[in-house]
Chimera marker file (.cmm) of the C-alpha trace (Angstrom):
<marker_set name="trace">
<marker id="1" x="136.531" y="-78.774" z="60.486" r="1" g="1" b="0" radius="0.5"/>
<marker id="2" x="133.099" y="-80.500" z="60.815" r="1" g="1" b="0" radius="0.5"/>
<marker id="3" x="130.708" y="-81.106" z="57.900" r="1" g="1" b="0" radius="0.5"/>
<marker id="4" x="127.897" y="-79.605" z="57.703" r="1" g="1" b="0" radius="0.5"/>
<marker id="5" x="124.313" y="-80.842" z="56.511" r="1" g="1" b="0" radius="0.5"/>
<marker id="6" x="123.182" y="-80.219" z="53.359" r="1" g="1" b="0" radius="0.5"/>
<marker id="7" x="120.459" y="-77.969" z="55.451" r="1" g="1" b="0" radius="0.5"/>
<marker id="8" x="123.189" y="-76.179" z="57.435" r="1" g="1" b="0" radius="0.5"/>
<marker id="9" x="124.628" y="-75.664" z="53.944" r="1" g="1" b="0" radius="0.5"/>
<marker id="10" x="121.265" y="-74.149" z="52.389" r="1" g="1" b="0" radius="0.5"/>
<marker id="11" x="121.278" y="-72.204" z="55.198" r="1" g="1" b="0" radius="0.5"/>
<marker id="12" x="124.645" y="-70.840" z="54.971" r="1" g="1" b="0" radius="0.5"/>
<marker id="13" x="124.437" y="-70.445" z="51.759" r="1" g="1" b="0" radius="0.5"/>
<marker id="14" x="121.049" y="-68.281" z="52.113" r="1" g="1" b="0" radius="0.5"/>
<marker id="15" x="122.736" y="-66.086" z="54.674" r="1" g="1" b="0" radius="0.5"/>
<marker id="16" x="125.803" y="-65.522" z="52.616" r="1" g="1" b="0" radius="0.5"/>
<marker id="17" x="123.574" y="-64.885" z="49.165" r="1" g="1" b="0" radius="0.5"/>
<marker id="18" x="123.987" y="-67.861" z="47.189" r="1" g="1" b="0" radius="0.5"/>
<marker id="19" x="122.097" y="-66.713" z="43.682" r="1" g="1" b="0" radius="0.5"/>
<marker id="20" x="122.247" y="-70.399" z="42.894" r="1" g="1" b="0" radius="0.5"/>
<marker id="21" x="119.864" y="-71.324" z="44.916" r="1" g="1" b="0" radius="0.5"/>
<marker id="22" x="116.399" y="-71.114" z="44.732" r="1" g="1" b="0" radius="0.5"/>
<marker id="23" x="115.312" y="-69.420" z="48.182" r="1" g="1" b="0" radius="0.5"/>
<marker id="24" x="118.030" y="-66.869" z="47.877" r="1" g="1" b="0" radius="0.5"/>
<marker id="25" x="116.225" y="-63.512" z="47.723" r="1" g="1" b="0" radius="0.5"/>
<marker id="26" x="119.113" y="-62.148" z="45.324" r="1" g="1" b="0" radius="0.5"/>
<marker id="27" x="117.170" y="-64.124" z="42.561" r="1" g="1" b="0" radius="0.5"/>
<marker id="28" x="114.424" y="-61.757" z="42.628" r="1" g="1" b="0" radius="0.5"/>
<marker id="29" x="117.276" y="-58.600" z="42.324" r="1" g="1" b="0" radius="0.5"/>
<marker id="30" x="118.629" y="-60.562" z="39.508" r="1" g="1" b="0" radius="0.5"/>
<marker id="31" x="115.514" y="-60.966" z="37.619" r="1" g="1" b="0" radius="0.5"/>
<marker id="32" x="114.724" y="-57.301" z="38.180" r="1" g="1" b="0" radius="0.5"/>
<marker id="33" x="117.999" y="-56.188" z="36.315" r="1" g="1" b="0" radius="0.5"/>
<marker id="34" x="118.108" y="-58.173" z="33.783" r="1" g="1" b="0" radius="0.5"/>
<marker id="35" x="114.810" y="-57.047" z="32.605" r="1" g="1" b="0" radius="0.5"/>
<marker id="36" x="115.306" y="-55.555" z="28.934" r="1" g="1" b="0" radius="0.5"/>
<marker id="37" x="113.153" y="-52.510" z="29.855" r="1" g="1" b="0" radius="0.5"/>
<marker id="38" x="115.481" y="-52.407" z="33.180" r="1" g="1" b="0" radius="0.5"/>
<marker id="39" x="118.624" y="-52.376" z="31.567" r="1" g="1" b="0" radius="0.5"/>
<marker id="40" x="117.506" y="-49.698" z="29.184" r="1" g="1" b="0" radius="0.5"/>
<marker id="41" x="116.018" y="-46.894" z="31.510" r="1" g="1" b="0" radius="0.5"/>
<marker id="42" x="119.525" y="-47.306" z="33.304" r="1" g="1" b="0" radius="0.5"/>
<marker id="43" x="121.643" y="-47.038" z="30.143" r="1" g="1" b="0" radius="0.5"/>
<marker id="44" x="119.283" y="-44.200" z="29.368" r="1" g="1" b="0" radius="0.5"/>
<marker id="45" x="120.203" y="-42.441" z="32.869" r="1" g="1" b="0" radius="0.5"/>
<marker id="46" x="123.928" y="-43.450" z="32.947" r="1" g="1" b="0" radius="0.5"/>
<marker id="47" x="124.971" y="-39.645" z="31.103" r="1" g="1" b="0" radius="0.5"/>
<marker id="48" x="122.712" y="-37.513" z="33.646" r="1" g="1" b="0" radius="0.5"/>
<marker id="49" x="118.825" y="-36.973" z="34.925" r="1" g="1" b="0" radius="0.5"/>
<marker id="50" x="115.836" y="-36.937" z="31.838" r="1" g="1" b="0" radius="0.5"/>
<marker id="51" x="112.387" y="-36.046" z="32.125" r="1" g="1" b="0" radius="0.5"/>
<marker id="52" x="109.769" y="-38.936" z="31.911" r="1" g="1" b="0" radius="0.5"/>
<marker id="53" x="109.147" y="-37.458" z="28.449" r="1" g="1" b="0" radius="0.5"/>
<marker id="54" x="112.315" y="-37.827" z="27.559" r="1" g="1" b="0" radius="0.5"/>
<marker id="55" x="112.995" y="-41.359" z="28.734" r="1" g="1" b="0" radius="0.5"/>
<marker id="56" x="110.201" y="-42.107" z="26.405" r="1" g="1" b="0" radius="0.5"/>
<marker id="57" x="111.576" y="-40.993" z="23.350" r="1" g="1" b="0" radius="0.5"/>
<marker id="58" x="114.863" y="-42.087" z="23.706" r="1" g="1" b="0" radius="0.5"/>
<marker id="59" x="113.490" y="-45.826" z="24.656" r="1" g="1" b="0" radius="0.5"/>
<marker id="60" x="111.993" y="-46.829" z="21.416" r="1" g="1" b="0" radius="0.5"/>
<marker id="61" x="108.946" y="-48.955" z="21.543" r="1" g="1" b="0" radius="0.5"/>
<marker id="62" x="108.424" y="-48.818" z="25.789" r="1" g="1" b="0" radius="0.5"/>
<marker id="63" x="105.012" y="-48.091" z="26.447" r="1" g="1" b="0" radius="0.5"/>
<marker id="64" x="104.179" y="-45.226" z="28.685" r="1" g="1" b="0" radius="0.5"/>
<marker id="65" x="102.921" y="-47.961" z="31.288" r="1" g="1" b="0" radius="0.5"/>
<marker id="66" x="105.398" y="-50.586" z="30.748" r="1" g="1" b="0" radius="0.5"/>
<marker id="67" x="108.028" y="-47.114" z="31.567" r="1" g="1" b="0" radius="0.5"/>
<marker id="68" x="106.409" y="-46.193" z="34.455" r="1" g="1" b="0" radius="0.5"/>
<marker id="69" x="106.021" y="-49.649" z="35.864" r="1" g="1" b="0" radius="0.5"/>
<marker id="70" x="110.012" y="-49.597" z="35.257" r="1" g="1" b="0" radius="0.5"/>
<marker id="71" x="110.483" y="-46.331" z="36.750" r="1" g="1" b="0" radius="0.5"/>
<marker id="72" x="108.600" y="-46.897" z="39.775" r="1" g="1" b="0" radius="0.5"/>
<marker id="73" x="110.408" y="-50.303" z="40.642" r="1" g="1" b="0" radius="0.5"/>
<marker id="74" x="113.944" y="-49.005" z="39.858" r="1" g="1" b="0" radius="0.5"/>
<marker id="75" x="112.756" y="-46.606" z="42.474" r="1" g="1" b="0" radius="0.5"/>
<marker id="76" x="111.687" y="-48.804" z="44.929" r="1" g="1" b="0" radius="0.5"/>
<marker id="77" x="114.781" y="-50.775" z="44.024" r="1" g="1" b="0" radius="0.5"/>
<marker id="78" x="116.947" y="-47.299" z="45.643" r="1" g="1" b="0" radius="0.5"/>
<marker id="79" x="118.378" y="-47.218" z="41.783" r="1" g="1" b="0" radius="0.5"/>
<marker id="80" x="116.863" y="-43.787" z="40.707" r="1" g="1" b="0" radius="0.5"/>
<marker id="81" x="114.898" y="-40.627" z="42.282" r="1" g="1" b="0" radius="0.5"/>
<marker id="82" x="112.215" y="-38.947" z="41.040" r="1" g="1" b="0" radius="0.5"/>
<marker id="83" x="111.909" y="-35.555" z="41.447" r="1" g="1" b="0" radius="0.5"/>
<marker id="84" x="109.001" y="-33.454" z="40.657" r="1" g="1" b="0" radius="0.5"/>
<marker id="85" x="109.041" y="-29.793" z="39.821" r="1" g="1" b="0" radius="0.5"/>
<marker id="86" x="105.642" y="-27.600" z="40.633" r="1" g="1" b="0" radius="0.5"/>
<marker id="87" x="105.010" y="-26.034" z="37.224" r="1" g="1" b="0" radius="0.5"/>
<marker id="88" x="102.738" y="-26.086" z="34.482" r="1" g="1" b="0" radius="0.5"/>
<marker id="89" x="102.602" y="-28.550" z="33.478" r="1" g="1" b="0" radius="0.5"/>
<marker id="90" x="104.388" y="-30.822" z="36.524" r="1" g="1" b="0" radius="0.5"/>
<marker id="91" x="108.012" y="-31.350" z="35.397" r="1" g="1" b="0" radius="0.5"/>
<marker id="92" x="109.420" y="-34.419" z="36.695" r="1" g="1" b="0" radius="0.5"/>
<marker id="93" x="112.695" y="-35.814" z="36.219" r="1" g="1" b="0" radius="0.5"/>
<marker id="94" x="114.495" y="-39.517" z="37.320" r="1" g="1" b="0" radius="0.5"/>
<marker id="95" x="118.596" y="-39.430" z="38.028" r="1" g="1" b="0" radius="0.5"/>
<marker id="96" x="120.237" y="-42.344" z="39.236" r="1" g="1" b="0" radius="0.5"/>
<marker id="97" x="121.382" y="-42.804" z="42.760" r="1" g="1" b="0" radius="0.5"/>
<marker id="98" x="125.069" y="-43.712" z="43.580" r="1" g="1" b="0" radius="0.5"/>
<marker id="99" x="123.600" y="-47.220" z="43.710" r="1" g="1" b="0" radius="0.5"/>
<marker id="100" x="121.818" y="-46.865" z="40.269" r="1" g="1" b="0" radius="0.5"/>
<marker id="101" x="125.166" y="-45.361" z="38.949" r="1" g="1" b="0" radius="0.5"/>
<marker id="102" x="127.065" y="-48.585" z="40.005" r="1" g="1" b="0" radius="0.5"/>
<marker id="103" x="124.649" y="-50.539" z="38.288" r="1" g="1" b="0" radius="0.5"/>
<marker id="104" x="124.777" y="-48.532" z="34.936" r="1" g="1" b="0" radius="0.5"/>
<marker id="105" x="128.580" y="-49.251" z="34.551" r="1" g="1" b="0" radius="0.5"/>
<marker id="106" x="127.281" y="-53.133" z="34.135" r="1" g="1" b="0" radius="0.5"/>
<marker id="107" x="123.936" y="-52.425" z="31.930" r="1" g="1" b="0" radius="0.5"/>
<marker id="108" x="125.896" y="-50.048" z="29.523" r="1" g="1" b="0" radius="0.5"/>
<marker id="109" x="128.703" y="-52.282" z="29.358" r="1" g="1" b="0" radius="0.5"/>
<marker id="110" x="125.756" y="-54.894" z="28.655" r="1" g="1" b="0" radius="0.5"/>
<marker id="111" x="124.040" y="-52.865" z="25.739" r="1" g="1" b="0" radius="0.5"/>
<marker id="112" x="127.522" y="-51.662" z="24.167" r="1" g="1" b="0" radius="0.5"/>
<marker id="113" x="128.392" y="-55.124" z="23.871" r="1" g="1" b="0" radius="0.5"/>
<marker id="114" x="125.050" y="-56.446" z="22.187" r="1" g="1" b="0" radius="0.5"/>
<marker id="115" x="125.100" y="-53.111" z="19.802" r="1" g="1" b="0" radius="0.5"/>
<marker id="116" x="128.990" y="-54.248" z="19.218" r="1" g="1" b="0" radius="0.5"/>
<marker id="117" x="128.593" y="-57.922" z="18.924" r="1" g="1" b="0" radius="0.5"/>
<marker id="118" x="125.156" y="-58.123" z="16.863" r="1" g="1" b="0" radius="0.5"/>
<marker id="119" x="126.406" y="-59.250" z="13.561" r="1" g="1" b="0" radius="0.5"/>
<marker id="120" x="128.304" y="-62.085" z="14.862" r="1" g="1" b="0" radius="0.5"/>
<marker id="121" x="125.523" y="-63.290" z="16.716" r="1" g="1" b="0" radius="0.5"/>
<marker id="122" x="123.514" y="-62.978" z="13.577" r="1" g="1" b="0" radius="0.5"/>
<marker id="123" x="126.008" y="-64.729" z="11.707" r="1" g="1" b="0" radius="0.5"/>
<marker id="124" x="125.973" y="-67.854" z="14.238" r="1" g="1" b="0" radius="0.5"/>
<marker id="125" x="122.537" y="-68.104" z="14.642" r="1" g="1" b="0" radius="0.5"/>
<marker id="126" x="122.011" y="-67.932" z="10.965" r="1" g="1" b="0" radius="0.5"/>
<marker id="127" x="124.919" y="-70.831" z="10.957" r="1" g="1" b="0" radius="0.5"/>
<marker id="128" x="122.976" y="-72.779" z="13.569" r="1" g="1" b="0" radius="0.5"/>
<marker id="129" x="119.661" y="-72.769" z="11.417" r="1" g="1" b="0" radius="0.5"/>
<marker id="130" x="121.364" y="-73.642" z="7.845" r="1" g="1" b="0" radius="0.5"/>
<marker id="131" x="123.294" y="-76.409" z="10.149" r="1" g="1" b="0" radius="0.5"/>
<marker id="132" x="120.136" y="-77.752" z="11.811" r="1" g="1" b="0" radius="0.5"/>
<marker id="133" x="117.854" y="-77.572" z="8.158" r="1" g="1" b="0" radius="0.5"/>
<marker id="134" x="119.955" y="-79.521" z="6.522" r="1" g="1" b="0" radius="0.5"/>
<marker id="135" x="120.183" y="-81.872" z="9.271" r="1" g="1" b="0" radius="0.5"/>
<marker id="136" x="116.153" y="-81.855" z="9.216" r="1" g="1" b="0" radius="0.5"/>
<marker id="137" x="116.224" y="-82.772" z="5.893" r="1" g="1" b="0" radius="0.5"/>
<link id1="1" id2="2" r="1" g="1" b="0" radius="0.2"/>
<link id1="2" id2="3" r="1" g="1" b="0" radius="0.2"/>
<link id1="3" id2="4" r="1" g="1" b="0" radius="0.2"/>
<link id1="4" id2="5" r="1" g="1" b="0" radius="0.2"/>
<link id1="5" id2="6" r="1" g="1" b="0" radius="0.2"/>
<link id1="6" id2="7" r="1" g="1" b="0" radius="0.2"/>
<link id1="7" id2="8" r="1" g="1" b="0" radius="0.2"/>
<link id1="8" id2="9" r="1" g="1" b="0" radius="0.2"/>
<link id1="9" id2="10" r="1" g="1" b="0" radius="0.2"/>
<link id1="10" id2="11" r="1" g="1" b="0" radius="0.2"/>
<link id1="11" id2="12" r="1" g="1" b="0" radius="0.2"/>
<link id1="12" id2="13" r="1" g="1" b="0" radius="0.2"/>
<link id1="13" id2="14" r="1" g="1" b="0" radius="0.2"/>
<link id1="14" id2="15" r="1" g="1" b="0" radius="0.2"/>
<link id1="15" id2="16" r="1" g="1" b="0" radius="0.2"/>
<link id1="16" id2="17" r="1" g="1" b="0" radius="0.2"/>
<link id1="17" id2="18" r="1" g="1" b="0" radius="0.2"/>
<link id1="18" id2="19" r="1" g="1" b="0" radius="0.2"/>
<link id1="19" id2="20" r="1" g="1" b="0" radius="0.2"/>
<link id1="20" id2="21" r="1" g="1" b="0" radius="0.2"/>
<link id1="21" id2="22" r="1" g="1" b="0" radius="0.2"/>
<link id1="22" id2="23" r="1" g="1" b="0" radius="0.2"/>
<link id1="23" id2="24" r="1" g="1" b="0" radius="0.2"/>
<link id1="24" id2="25" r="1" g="1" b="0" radius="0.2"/>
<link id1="25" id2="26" r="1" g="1" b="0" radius="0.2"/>
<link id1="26" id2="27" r="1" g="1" b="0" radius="0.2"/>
<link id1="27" id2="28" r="1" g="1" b="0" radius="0.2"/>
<link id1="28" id2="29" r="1" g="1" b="0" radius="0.2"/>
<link id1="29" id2="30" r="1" g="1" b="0" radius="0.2"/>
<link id1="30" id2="31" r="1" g="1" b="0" radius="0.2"/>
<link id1="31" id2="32" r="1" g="1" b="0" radius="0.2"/>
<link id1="32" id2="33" r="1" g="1" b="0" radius="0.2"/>
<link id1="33" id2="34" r="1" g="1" b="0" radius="0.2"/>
<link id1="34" id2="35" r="1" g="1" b="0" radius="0.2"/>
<link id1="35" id2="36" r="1" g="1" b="0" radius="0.2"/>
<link id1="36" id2="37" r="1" g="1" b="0" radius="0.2"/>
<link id1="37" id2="38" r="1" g="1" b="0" radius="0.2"/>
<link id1="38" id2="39" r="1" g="1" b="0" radius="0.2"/>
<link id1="39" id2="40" r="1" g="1" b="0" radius="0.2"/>
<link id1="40" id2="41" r="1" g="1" b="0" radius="0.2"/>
<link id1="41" id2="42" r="1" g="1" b="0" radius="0.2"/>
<link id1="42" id2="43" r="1" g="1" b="0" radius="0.2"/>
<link id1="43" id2="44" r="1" g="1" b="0" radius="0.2"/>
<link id1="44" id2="45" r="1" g="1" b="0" radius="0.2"/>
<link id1="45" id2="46" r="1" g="1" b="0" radius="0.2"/>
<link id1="46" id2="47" r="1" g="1" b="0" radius="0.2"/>
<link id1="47" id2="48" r="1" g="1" b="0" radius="0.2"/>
<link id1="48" id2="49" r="1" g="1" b="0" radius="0.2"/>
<link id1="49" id2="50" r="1" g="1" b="0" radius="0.2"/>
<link id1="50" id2="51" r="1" g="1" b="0" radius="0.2"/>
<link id1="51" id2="52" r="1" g="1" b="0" radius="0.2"/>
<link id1="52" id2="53" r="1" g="1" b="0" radius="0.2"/>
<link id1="53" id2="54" r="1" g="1" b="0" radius="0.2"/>
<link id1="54" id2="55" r="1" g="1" b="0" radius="0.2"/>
<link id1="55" id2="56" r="1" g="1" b="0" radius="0.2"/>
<link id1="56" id2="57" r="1" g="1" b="0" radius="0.2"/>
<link id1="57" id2="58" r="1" g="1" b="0" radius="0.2"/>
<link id1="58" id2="59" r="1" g="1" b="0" radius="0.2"/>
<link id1="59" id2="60" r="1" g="1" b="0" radius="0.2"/>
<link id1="60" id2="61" r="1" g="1" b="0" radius="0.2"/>
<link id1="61" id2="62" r="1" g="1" b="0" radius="0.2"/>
<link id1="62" id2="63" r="1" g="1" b="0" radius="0.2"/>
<link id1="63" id2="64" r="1" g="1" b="0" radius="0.2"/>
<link id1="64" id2="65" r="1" g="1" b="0" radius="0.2"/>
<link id1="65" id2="66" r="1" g="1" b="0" radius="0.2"/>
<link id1="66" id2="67" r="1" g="1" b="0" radius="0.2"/>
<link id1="67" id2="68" r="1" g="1" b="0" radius="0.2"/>
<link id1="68" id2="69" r="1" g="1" b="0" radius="0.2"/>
<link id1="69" id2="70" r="1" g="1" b="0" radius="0.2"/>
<link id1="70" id2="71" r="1" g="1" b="0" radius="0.2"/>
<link id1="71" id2="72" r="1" g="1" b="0" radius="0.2"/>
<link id1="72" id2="73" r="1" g="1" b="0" radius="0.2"/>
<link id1="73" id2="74" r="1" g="1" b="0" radius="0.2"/>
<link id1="74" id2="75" r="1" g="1" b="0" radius="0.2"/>
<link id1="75" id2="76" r="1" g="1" b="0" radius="0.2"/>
<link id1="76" id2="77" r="1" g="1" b="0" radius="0.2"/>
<link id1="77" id2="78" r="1" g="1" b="0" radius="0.2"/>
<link id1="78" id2="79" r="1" g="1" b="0" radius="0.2"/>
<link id1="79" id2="80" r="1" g="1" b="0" radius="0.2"/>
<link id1="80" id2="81" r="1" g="1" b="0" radius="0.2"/>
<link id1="81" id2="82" r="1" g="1" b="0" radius="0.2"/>
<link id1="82" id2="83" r="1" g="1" b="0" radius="0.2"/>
<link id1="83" id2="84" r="1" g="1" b="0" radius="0.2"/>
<link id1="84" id2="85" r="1" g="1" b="0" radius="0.2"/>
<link id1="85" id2="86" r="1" g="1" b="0" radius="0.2"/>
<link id1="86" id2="87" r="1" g="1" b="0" radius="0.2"/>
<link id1="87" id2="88" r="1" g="1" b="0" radius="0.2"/>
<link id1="88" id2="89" r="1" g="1" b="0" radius="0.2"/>
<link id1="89" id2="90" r="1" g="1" b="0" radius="0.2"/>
<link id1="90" id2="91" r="1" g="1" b="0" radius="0.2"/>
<link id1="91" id2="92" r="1" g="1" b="0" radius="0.2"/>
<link id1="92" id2="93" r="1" g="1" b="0" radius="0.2"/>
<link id1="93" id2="94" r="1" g="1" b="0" radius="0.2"/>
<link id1="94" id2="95" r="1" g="1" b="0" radius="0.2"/>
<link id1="95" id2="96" r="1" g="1" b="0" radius="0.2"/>
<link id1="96" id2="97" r="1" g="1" b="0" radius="0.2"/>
<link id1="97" id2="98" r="1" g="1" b="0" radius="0.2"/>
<link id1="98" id2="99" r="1" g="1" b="0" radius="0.2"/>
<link id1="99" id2="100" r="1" g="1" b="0" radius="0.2"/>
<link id1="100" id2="101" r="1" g="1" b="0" radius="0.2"/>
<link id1="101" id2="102" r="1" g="1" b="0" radius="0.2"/>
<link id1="102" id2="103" r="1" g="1" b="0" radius="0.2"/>
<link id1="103" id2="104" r="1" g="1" b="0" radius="0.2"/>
<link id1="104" id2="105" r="1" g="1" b="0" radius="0.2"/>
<link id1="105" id2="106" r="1" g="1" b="0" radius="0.2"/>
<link id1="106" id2="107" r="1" g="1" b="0" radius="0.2"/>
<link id1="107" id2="108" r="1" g="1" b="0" radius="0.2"/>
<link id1="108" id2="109" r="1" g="1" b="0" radius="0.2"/>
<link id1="109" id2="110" r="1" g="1" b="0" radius="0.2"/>
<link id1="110" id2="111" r="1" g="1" b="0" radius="0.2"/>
<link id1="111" id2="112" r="1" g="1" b="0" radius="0.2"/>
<link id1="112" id2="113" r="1" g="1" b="0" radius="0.2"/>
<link id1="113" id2="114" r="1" g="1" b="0" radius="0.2"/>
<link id1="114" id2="115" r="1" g="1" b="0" radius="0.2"/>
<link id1="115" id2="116" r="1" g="1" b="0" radius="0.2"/>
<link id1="116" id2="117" r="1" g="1" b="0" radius="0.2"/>
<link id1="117" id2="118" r="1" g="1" b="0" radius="0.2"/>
<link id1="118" id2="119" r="1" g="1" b="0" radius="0.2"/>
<link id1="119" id2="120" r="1" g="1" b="0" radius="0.2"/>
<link id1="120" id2="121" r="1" g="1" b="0" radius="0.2"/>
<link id1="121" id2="122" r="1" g="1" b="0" radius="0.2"/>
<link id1="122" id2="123" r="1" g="1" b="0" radius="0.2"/>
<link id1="123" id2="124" r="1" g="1" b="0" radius="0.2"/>
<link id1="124" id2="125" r="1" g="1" b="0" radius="0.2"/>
<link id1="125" id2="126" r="1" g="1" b="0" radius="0.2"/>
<link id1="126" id2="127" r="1" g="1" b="0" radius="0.2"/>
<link id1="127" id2="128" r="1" g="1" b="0" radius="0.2"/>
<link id1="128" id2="129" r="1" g="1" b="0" radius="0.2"/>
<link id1="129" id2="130" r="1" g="1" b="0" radius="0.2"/>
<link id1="130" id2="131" r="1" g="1" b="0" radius="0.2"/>
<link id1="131" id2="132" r="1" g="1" b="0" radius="0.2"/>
<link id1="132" id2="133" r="1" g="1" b="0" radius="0.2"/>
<link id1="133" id2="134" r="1" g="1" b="0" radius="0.2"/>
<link id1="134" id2="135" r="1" g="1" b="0" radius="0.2"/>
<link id1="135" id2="136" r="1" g="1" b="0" radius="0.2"/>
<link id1="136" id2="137" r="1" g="1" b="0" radius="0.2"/>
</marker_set>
């Protein structure tokens, strides 16, 4: 087997998705998802389609730009669909694609865990900071 270059290796590595490395366009789907907003609107989605209206209520403290800015990239992104219904007033409503769905398995798994696992990270951190005072002092 001959050894490659450390460019034939970048390379390879680029075509086969390396997330480790810099160049490899993965980074930028990785920063997308792991956007707190992100992760939210999909959790939000997981149990069926919501209106925009909705979405907002349920995500506490999202501002209606900051949600549409979400919506509209997780859209982009092929994770949700946005359907609007000709009424009065417009009714419009965002479901998540098969894709989205996949996704949503991860990001609820995600939130469950930090809404499961909070008061032991409290209790650590809280730890760290009594350890590293008294060290201070």
């Amino acid at each position: 087997m001959a050894t490659l270059t450390a460019a034939q290796r970048r390379e390879q590595a680029r075509i086969e998705y390396d997330a480790f490395l810099k160049s490899c366009p993965t980074n930028q789907l990785l920063d997308r998802i792991s956007d707190k907003w992100v992760s939210l609107v999909v959790s939000a989605l997981a149990p069926g389609p919501l209106r925009y209206s909705d979405l907002g209520r349920k995500i506490a403290g999202v501002s209606p730009k900051m949600l549409t800015q979400t919506l509209r990239s997780l859209e982009r992104d092929g994770l949700l669909t946005r359907t609007v219904t000709p009424s009065v007033p417009v009714r419009v409503d965002y479901a998540l694609t098969p894709l989205g769905q996949n996704l949503a398995l991860l990001l609820t798994a995600v939130k469950d865990w930090a809404e499961n696992h909070f008061d032991e990270v409290r209790d650590a951190r809280e730890r760290y900071d009594a350890e590293a005072e008294s060290a201070d002092a």
